[in-house]
Structures are given as C-alpha cells and as structure tokens.
C-alpha angles and dihedrals in degrees: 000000000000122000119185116199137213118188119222117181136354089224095045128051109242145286113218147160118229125200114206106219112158129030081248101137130216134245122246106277134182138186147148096259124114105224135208107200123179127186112214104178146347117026140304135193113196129187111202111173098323104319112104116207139159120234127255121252112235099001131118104236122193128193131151116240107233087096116083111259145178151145121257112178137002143173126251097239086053113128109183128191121208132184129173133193134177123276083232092069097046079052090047097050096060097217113181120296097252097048091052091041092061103047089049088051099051118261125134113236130221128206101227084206120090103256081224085061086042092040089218092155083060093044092048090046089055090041085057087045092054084047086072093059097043090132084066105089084210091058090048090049090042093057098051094045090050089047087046089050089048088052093047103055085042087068092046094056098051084061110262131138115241119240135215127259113241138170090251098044082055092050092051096041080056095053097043092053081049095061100030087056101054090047087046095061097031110040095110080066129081100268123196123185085223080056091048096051088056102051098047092036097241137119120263101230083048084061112042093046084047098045091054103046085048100044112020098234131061123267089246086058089043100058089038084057089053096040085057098045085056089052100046082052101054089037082064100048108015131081089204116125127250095268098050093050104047081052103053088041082061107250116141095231150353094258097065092041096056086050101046085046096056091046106056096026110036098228152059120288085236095049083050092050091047095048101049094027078100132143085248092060101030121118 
C-alpha cells in the first residue's frame, strides 16, 4: 500500500491523501487525532478497535484515532482521502454534545449526503493544495476554518442541533481537553480521580460532574472503555498471554478484566482472540 503525504501544519499533525496502490496491509496505529476519510473509489477494508467495515463510496466518514485502527485489504483502483486534525480543535469548536460523545466514545460516523452533493473530493483536493503553503499563516487560518465549516455541516447532517459558541462553553471545552488529555496518555496506569484532579489542578467533584454531562459516560467507564480497546488490540497481534495483556492495557487484575471484558464485549477475552485472530487481521 502507498501512502503519499502531504504535510499541513507544524502545530498541528497532517492532512494528507493516500492512494491505495498495492493489497500491502497496514500494521495496527493509534493516535490522538480525529480523522475525515473519504473513498472515492475502489474498496477499502478497515479494522477500528475490533469492528471490521468497509468504507463507504462516496461518504465522509469521521472517527477519532485513539482506537486502534488500520487498514486490512484494498483494491487496486482505492483512492482514500485522509485528513486529521487535533482533538483541541473538535473541544474549541464547540460542535453539539452527541456528536462529540460518540466520537470520544469510540464510533465511527457516517455523512448521510453523497460526498459528490457536499463536493468533499473537491474540498480535500483544495485542502492538499493549502498543505503546500503551510509556511502562509492565511493558508494555515483558511484550512482549519474550512475543516470547522465541514464539521460543522457533519453535525448538522446526523441530526443535532448546533450549538453557540460562549465564553463559558470555551472555558469548559478547555478544561475538559485538559482532563481528556491526561487520561488519554495515562489510562494503562492506576488512575484515581483523586490522581486526575491533581494533575490538571481541578477538584474532583468539578470533574466528574463535568466529565458526564460532556461525555455521556464517568471518567472511571471511560478509562475502562480505553484499557479495553488497548486489550482487544494486543489479543489481535500479540502472542502474550491473557495476564500479561490485561496488565499492560492498565487493569489492576485478571479478575476485572475478565469482568469488564465480559461486560462490553459479551466473551471471553480467549473466544475474542480465536475468532479475530484471522488471516484478515493478522499482522
């Protein structure tokens, strides 16, 4: 597989367009990126966490990157466009509260409009075209305003409402990057709340109310959500055993991992590991 990229700005990661040009698949990546990808043409197989899909023709798809991804299989005629922009912009702008929910928690979005009515293989072409000029502040200003108004659209089209921006809004939006970011880097260690107020200089009350009405879910379910994404991950590609995993992925004993496991996914971590441990998966 053959990925071109074109680099976007220092302070922020890229935005690039990838052909896919060979079956070459690959390996497992995460980051703290959200991501637009559009197909359009050709096929493509993606793995994120441990749901395998094909992409859409001719949709927008959005998804953040914590969750282990790849791509597993194309065709030789896929062109994929990727774009990726930091998680502190998605917090700044402020988009309605389910859209943002979801992608924090994991599910992968679809545009119900055509890409060809939203002209999105147009939008991504200018957008590689802005790339070039990534040294002109106004190109740099111009790109993000373009990726905010195609957000923002995006929310509009899964049917919520938009919301205004406000100081307050901004200030919370700060605070809960701050906190989503800690647990984000730190989650395969033994997190307290009492731990995360400290390290982002808030109270502890402040954050968990703060953490639910945002998200939708508590900070403790939120860090058992990423430990297990972490697991289902090295139960794919890795020969370690069961203990070792649910210990690197940051849970305090077999035991709870064996229960958390069996809650969100509905088996056990070995049936998981037999039934995606699959040519198709494999590294």
């Amino acid at each position: 597989m053959c990925i071109e990229h074109v680099c976007i700005l220092p302070e922020h990661e890229c935005v690039y367009v990838a052909v896919e040009t060979s079956p070459r698949m690959a390996s497992f990546h995460a980051h703290g990126e959200i991501e637009l990808a559009l197909l359009q043409s050709g096929a493509v197989s993606f793995l994120f966490n441990d749901t395998l899909m094909d992409f859409p023709l001719d949709r927008l798809v959005v998804y953040w990157g914590a969750f282990p991804h790849r791509v597993v299989r194309t065709s030789p005629d896929a062109r994929l466009y990727v774009a990726t922009f930091q998680l502190a912009d998605l917090m700044q702008w402020t988009l309605p509260r389910q859209v943002e929910q979801a992608l924090l928690n994991g599910e992968i979005l679809s545009a119900g409009q055509s890409a060809r009515e939203e002209g999105d293989a147009a939008m991504f072409d200018r957008w590689t075209r802005l790339a070039l000029n990534s040294d002109d502040q106004n190109a740099r200003k111009i790109l993000l305003l373009e990726m905010e108004a195609r957000l923002r659209r995006f929310a509009l089209d899964q049917r919520a409402a938009p919301q205004r921006s406000s100081y307050k809004q901004q200030e919370k939006g700060t605070a809960d990057l701050r906190v989503l970011s800690y647990i984000v880097q730190n989650f395969r260690e033994p997190l307290t709340i009492k731990q995360i107020a400290a390290a982002v200089c808030m109270h502890e009350k402040y954050i968990m109310a703060l953490f639910k009405q945002r998200f939708g879910v508590s900070v403790h379910r939120y860090i058992i959500h990423l430990r297990l994404a972490h697991a289902k991950r090295d139960l794919i590609l890795s020969e370690a055993g069961v203990a070792t995993i649910a210990l690197n992925a940051g849970f305090s004993s077999l035991s709870s991992f064996y229960e958390a496991f069996r809650k969100e996914v509905k088996c056990t971590p070995q049936e998981f590991a037999r039934t995606h441990r699959s040519p198709l998966a494999a590294r």
